[in-house]
N, C-alpha and C positions, 0 to 999 in steps of 0.2 A: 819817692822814686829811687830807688837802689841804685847802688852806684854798678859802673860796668866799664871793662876797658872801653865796649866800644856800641853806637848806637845799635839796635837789631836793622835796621832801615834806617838808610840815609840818601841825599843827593847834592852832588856838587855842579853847579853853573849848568842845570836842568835849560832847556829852550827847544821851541817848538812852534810850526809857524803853518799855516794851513793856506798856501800860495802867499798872498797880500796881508795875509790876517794873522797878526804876533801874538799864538794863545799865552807861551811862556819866555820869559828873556831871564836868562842863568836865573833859575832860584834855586836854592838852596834848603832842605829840607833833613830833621833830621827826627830819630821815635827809637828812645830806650825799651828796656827789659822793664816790666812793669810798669809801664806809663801809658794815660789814654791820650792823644796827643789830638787836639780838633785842629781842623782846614779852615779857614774863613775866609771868606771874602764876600763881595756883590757877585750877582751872574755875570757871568764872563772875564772874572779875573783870573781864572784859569785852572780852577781844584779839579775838575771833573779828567781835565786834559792830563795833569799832574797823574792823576788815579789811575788816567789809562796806561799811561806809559809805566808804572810801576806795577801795574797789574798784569804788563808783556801784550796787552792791546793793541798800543801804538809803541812806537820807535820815538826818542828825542832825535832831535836834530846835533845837540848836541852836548857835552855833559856830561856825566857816571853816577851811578847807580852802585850804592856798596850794602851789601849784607855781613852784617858783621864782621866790616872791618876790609873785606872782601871786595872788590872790583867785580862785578856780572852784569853780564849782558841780556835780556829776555827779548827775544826775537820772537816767542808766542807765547802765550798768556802759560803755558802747558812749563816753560821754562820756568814764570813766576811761582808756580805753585812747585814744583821742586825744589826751590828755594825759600819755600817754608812761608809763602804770603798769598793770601786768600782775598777774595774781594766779593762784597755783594754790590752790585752796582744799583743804581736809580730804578732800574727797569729790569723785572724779573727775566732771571737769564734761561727762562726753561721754556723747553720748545711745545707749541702750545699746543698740539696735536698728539703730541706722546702721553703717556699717562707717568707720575710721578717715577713707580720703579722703574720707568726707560727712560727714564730721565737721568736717574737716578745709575745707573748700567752706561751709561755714556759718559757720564762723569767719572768713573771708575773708581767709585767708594764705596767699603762695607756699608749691608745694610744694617747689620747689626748697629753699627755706630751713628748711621743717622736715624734709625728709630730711638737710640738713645736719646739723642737731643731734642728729637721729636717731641720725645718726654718732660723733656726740659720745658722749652716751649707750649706747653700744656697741648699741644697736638697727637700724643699720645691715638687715639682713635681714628686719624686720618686716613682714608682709604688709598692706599697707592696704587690700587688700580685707575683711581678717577685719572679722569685730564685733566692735564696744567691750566689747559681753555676757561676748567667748567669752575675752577674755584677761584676766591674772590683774591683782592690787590693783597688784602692783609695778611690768608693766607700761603699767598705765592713767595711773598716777602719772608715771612718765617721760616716757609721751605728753605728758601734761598740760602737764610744763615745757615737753618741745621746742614744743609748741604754744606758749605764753607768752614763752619766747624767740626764737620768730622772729621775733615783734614786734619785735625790736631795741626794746623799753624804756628808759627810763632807770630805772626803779625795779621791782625784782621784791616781789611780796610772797607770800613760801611761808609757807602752814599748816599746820605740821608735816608737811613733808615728806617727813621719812624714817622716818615711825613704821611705814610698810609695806613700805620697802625693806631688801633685805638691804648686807650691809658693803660690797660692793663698787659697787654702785648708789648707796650715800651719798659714796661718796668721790669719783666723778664726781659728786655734789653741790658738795660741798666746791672740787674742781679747779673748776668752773663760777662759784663765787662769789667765788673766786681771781681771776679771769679777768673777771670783772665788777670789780671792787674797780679791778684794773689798767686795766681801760677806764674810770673817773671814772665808773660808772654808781652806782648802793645795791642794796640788798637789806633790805629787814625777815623778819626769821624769827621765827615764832613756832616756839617745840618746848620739851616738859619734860625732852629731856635737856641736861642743864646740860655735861656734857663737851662735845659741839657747840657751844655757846656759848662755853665758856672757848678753845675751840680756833679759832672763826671770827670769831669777833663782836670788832665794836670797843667799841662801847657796848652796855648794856641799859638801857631805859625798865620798870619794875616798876607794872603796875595790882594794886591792891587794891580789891576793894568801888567797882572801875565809875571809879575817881581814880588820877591817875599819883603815885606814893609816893617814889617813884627816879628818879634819871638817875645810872646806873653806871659807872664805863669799868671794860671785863671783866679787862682787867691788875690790876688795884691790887686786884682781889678776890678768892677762894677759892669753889668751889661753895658752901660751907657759909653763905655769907653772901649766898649769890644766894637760898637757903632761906627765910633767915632777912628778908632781906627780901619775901620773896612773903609770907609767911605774916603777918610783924607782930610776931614774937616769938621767942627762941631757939627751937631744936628739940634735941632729943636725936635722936641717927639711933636707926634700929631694929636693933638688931644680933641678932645669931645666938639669942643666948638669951633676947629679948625676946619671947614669946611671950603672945596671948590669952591661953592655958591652955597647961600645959606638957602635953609629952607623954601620951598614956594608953595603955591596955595595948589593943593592935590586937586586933581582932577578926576573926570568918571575911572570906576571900576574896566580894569584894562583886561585883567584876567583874571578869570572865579574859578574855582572846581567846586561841586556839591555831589558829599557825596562818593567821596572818589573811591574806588576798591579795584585791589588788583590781589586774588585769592587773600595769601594770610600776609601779603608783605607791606598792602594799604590797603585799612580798614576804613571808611567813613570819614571821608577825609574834607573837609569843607574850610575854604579860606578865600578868601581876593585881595589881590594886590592893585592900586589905583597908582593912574599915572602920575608921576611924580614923585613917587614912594620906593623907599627900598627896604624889602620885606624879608628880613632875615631867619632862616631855618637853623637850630640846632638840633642834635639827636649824634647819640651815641653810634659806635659802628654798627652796620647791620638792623637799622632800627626800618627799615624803609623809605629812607633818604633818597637812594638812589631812583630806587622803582618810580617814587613820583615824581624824578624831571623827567625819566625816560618816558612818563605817560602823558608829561603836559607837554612834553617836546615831541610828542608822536612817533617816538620809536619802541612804544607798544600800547597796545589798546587796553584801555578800563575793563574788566569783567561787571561793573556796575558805577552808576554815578555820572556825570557830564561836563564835560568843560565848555566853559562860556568865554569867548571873545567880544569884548565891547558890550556885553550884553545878551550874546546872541548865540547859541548852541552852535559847537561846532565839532566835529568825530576829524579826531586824526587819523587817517589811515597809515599816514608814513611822515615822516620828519621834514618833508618836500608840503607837506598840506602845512604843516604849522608854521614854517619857513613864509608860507604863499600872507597867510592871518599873521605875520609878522612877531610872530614866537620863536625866538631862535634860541639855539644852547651853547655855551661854553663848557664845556664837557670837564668831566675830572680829570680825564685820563689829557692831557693834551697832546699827544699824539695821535690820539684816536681822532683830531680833528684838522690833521696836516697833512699835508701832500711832500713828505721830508725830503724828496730830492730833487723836487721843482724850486725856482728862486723864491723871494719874498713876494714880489709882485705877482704872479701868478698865485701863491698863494690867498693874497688880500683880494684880488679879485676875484676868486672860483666861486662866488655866489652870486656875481655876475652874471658869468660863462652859463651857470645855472638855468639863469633867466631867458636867456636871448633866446627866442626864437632864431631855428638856424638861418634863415633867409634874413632877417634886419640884421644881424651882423654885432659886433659889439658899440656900445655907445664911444661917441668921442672923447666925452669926458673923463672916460676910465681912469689915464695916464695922470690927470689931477685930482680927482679921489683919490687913487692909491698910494700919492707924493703928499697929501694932504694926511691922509692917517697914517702914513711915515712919517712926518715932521708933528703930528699931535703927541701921538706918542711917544716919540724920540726911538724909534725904533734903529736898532747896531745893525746895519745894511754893509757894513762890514766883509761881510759872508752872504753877501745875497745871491749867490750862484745856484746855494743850497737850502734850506731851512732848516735842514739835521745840524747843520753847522753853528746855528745860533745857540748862545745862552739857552736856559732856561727859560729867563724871564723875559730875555727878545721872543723865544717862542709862543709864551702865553700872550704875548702883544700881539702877536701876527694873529693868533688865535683871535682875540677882540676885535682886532683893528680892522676883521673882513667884514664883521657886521657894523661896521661904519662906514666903511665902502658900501655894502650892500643897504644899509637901511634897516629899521627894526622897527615895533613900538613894545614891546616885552622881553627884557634879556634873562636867560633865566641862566645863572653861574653857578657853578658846582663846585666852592671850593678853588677859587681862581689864582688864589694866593698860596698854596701849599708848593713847597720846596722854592721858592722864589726868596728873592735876598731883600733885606731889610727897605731900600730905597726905593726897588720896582715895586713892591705894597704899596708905600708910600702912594707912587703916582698911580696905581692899577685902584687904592682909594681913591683920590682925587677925583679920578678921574668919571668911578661911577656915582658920586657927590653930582660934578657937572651933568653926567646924563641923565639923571633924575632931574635936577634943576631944567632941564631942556623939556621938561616932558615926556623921559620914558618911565615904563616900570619895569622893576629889577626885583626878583627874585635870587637872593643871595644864599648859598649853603654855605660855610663858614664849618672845621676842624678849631680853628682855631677863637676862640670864646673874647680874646681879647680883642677882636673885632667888631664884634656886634654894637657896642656903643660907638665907635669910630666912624661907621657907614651907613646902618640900618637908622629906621624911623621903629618898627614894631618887630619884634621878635616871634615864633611860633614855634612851640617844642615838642618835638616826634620823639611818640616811645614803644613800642612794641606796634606798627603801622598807624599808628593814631595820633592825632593834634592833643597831649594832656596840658597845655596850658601857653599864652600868650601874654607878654608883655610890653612894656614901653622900651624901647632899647636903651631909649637917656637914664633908667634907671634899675637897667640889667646887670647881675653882679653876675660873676661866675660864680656864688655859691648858689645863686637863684636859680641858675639855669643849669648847673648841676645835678643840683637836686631833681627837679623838673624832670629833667633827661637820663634819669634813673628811674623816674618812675614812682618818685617818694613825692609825699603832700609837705610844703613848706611850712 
């Protein structure tokens, strides 16, 4: 990291408070000329909030904000980017009815320069006429940056950037912040995979509870102690036998598909999951991972093939019939599945509200189910006014914690632990450990591979819409299932 009078981004006694709820208390923050600098913490210690407010988002409470050396103030994110800092946030910032170049026209940046990086990107061939709507998270994402860097910034700030992209999409990440590092520009990255960090980052800055705790350089340290500083306290990892409840004795086939096709995106797709089993999916991006919750979750029909409940053929017509047959989804997207400006309770409950016929009215017991999968959880009610307001990983809670309210016997989760912090995995494992031991079945999609022995019993791997191979999860490597999900014979 080259030396320099002065950082390109910095913050002194940074604080920010959202009524009752203390996201930041003075931290202190600083990111050289040439340096990748990473964010860490657990959900809700306060990086996202930090981001906004140096991104001209939000306003601190109180504190300053210097660019080289420089005292500024961004009162709209329009100030941030005049001052030479670009941001790709969590959630693609493109409006989803427009099509790329009017997107692109609204931002007020040559196209020249973002088909440049388009290039980069290997998106070279993307159509800027499509809509933002019609193309996929990974795609939106990569827009996002080439959009951010054509700015030619001096400071990039990614929010978990590559929690949606697949290996090769990260790694023209990686080459990019190479390439920046070399041009004397920075980069902040927030992400909870710590292998990223140890592999790109020069420094990390560590918040806790809203307060910077750390300033690390990523050499002289071990993942385990990047943990151990987020959290506050040794941790023991979760290893293979560390189980909720250990295994129990499977019961009938809960859900089957035979058969399954949806045109060319699921080909012949045949599996079942038994109660008590957690049935883990791998497959690369784009493999048809998606297509088949969206078909066994009933928000789109098979073009061939049947899905079987308990046994028994059942046609979804819409996500309210597989709801009814006790098939529920935890979606990838987790906003796709919240109500973000209604409180937490309202949210845990609206599969209730679902149910009730309007004349019985809502059950009595509501108010202790929805206090009960608040305290299972351990759900930050902190911010329960709002649900936009929560964490991350309070949000994918609220996200599970409705079909505990509501009742299940087949969860089917997509991916439930991507961008979530090292300790809410923890319990979001745990937790579907227990539900399995209770007698549900859990269909599990999984990004991330070091998983699959942690939670799963049998593993199954998607590669061009098709099951090409299944395994035991206790003896799943990630070169196994690598391979597999490439579509090579081992």
């Amino acid at each position: 990291m080259p030396d320099a009078p002065h950082p390109l981004l910095s913050t002194t006694a940074i604080a920010k408070s959202y009524g009752p709820v203390v996201a930041l208390r003075s931290v202190d923050f600083s990111v050289h000329p040439g340096e990748i600098h990473a964010l860490l913490g657990a959900n809700g210690a306060g990086k996202s909030t930090l981001v906004k407010i140096l991104a001209g988002v939000q306003s601190a409470d109180s504190g300053e904000i210097f660019v080289s050396g420089r005292s500024v103030r961004f009162p709209a994110p329009v100030d941030a980017m005049s001052a030479g800092i670009a941001t790709v946030f969590q959630d693609p910032a493109l409006i989803p009815h427009l099509t790329v170049a009017e997107n692109l026209r609204l931002s007020n940046i040559g196209p020249a320069q973002f088909v440049e990086w388009l290039g980069w990107f290997d998106l070279a061939d993307l159509d800027l006429a499509a809509l933002a709507k019609e193309l996929p998270l990974d795609t939106l994402r990569m827009v996002d940056l080439a959009r951010a860097v054509a700015r030619d910034p001096q400071v990039l700030l990614l929010d978990e950037i590559t929690a949606a992209l697949t290996a090769d999409q990260a790694e023209r990440v990686f080459a990019l912040l190479a390439h920046w590092k070399e041009k004397g520009r920075a980069a902040v990255l927030i992400t909870h995979r710590l292998a990223e960090v140890m592999r790109v980052c020069d420094r990390a800055t560590i918040l806790r509870d809203g307060r910077n705790v750390a300033l690390i350089e990523t050499a002289s340290v071990n993942e385990r102690q990047l943990v151990e500083a987020m959290l506050g306290a040794p941790v023991k990892p979760v290893a293979q036998g560390e189980r909720a409840q250990e295994r129990v004795n499977q019961g009938q086939t809960a859900l089957e598909a035979r058969g399954l096709t949806s045109r060319h995106l699921v080909q012949d797709v045949t599996f079942s999951v038994k109660s008590g089993e957690i049935l883990g999916v791998v497959a690369l991006e784009g493999q048809g991972q998606e297509r088949l919750f969206e078909l066994l979750s009933g928000d789109r029909q098979p073009s061939a093939g049947e899905i079987l409940v308990g046994g028994k053929p059942r046609h979804f017509r819409s996500p309210y019939d597989a709801v009814r047959e006790g098939v529920v989804l935890v979606p990838g997207d987790r906003l796709l599945a919240l109500l973000p400006s209604l409180p937490v309770r309202e949210n845990l409950a609206a599969p209730i509200f679902n149910h009730i016929r309007r004349w019985l009215g809502i059950p009595g017991d509501e108010p202790q189910r929805v206090a009960k999968a608040i305290d299972r959880l351990s759900i930050d009610t902190r911010a329960a006014s709002q649900v936009r307001r929560l964490s991350g990983g309070n949000q994918q809670k609220v996200v599970i914690g409705r079909w505990l309210v509501a009742g299940f016997r087949t969860l089917l989760c997509f991916d439930p632990t991507r961008g979530i912090d090292i300790q809410t995995k923890r319990e979001i494992y745990m937790l579907l450990r227990e539900l399995a031991a209770n007698g549900a079945a859990i269909l599990l999609y999984t990004s991330e591979l070091a998983e699959i022995p942690l939670v799963c019993d049998r593993v199954i791997v998607i590669h061009a819409g098709r099951i090409v191979d299944e395994q035991p999860a206790a003896t799943a490597t990630e070169s196994s299932l690598l391979t597999a999900a490439h579509g090579l014979e081992s």
